[in-house]
N, C-alpha and C positions, 0 to 999 in steps of 0.2 A: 734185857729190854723186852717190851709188849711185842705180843704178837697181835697181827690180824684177826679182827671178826670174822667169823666164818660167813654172812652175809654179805653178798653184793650192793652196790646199790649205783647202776652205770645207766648213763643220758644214751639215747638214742640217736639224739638232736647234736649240729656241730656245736663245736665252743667247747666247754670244759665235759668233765667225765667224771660223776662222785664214787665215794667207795668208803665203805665203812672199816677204820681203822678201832683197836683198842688200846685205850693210855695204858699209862702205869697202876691206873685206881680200880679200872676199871669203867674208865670211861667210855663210851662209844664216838669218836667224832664221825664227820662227815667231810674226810679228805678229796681232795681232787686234782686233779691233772688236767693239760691240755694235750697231752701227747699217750692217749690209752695203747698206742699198738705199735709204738716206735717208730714212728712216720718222721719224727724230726732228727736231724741230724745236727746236733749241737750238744754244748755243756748241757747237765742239770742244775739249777738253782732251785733250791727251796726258799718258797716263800713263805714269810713271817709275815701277816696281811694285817694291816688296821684294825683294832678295834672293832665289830664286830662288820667288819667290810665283805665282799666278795670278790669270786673271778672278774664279774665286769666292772669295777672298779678301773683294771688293768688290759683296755682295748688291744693296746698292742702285743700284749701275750695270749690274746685269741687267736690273734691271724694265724692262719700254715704255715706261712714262710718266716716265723718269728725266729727260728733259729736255736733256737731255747726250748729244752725240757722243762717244765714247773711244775713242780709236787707243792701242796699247801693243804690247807685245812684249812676250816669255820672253825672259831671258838665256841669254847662249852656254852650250850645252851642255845646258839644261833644259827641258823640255815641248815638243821637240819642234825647237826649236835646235840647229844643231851645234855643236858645238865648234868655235875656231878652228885651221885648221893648229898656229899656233905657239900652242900652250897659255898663253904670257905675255901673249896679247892679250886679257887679263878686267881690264886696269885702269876706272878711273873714264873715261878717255879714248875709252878704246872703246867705252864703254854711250854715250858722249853720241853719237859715231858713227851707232852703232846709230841713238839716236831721234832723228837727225836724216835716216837714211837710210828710216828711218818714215814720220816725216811726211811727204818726198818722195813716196814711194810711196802716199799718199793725199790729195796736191796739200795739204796746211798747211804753207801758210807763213807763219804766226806764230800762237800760241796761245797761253791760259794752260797754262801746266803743272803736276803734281797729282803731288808726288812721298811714296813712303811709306818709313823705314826708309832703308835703305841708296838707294833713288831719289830720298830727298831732295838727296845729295850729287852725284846724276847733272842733275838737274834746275837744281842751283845753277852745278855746273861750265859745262852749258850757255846758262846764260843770262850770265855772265861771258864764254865764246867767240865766241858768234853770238847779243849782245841782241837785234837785228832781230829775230830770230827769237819772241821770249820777249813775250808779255803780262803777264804776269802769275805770279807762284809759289803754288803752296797745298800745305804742306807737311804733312804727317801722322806724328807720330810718329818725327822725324829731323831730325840737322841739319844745318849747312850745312860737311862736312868734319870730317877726323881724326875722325867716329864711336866707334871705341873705345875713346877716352878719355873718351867721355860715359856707357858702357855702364855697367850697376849704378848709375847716377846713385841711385836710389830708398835705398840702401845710403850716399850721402855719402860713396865715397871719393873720395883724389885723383885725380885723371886721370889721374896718373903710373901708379897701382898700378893704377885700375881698366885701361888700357892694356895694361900687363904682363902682368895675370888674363888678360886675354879673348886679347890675341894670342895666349901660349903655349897656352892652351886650342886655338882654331883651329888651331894647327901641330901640335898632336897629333894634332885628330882629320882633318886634310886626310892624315896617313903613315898613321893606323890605321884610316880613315874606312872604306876597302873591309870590313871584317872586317865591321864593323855595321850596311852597306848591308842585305843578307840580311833580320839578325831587322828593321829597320826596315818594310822592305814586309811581314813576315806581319805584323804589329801589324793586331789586329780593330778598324779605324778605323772608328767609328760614332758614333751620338748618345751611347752609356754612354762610350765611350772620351775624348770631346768634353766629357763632365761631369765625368770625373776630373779632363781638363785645365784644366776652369774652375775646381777648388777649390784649385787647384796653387800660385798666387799668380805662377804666371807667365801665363799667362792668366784672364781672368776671365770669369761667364758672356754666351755671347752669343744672341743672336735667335735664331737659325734654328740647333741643331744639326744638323740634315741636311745645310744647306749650306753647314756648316764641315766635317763630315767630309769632303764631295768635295774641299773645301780642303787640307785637312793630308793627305789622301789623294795628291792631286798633288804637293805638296811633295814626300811622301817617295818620289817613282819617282825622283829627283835623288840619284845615287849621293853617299853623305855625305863620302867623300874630296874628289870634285868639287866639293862646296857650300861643304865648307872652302877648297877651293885660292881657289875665288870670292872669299872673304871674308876671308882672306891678301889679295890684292891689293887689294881695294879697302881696306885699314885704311891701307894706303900714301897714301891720298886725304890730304891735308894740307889743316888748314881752310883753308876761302873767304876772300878780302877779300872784303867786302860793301860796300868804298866806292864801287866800281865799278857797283854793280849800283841801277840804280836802279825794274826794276820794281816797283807794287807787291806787297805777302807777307803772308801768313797763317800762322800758324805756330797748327796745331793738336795739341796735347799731352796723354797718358797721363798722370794724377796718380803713378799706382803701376807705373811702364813702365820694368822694369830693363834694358832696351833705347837706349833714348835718352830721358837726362835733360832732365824736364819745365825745370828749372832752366837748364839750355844752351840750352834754345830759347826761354827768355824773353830771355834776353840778348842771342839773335841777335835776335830781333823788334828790340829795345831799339838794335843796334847800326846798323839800317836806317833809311833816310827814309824810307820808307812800309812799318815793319812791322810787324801788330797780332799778340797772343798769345792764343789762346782754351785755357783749360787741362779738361777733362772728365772724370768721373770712369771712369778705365779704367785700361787696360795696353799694352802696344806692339800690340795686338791691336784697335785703335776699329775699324776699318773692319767687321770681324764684330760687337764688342759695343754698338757703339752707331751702328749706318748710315744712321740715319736725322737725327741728330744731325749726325754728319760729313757728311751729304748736304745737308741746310739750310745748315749754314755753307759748302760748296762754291757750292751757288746764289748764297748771298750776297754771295759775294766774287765771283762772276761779276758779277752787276749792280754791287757799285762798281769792278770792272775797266772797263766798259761805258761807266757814265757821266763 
């Protein structure tokens, strides 16, 4: 497996801690932690993080008293990640790479994993490659492969159409994406901007608008061609067998998440030997609007990992 770059690269400031890890290709990511100097006394989870998402995405794994190690990383290309040489190295194959070149480089060798959205499908793939590796899955808001044909779930189309929508959508805006990079960073991202978003019905309201705006604020430094080319390749992820897989799962779901259908992730729970389904009232967005909620049922499923 990859070793660490020999460059640092650590926040001063509280909240997470970055560090430059190297993939298998030779990538550089830009990993991170909340716990630089083993202050927490708890399990490690690695996080598989959304699509081109960050730490504050996930309030409640900021606090000190979360109880929880988290190792994660930015995807290639985003907060602070390079790009790979060959631009085609953004599949699902590569992000499992990536966190396994992760966890090396912060000695875990085996762990629950905590994937969100599009890290769901990273997190599944990985634990069908290298189970040794895998404790456990706690999945948020995603599910286990071919993703875009669950998108709009909340809408009931077929998976055929809803597929069609969302890919051609993505390959438009990956050609045109540069045009709208620009007005996307001046966008006055703040708590009013945060409140539009929450009555939008693609988001709903969440705890902390403050620190959802440094949220959606990070997002959008991720030029929108690039986010698209991202999410082009990973639609290519073909679902999971799950017969293979036999850690136990959690499959936590958005009642109103036109993101990944609550309903496909009841059936992967369904299609597991040890998979339970907790449904909540939200949108692809739990970890901001309900983090405390999504943090209980994390502990939980810690302890019956445990026992």
């Amino acid at each position: 497996m990859s070793t660490s770059a020999p460059a640092s690269r650590e926040s001063t400031a509280s909240g997470p801690v970055f560090r430059d890890v190297r993939s298998d290709d030779g990538t550089t990511l830009r990993a991170w932690t909340n716990d630089p100097h083993g202050a927490i006394d708890g399990p490690t989870v690695v996080l598989c993080n959304g699509l081109g998402t960050n730490p504050w995405c996930w309030p409640a794994l900021l606090e000190p008293d979360c109880g929880v190690r988290i190792v994660s990383w930015n995807h290639r290309g985003v907060g602070g990640s390079d790009r790979p040489r060959d631009p085609s190295h953004v599949e699902i194959a590569h992000f499992v790479q990536d966190g396994l070149s992760v966890m090396d480089h912060f000695g875990v060798e085996r762990a629950v994993l905590m994937g969100w959205s599009m890290g769901v499908n990273t997190m599944f793939e990985l634990a069908v490659r290298n189970p040794e590796r895998v404790a456990g899955l706690f999945a948020v808001a995603g599910v286990p492969g071919d993703t875009f044909a669950t998108m709009l779930g909340a809408l009931h189309l077929p998976h055929a159409v809803a597929r069609a929508l969302t890919v051609n959508a993505s390959r438009m805006l990956s050609v045109g994406g540069g045009v709208l990079t620009p007005i996307a960073r001046r966008l006055p991202v703040g708590p009013k901007f945060i409140a539009a978003l929450s009555h939008s019905g693609f988001m709903l309201p969440v705890e902390d608008p403050e620190n959802a705006a440094r949220a959606v604020a990070e997002f959008l430094t991720t030029p929108i061609d690039w986010y698209f080319h991202l999410a082009l390749s990973t639609s290519r992820h073909a679902r999971v067998s799950l017969s293979s897989v036999t850690a136990p799962a959690m499959f936590v779901a958005g009642r109103w998440d036109v993101l990944a259908g609550a309903r496909d992730m009841a059936t992967a729970a369904e299609r597991m030997a040890d998979g339970e389904y907790v449904e909540l009232r939200g949108s692809h967005f739990l970890p901001m609007e309900q983090p405390e909620q999504v943090h209980e049922l994390l502990l939980r499923f810690l302890d019956r990992v445990a026992s």
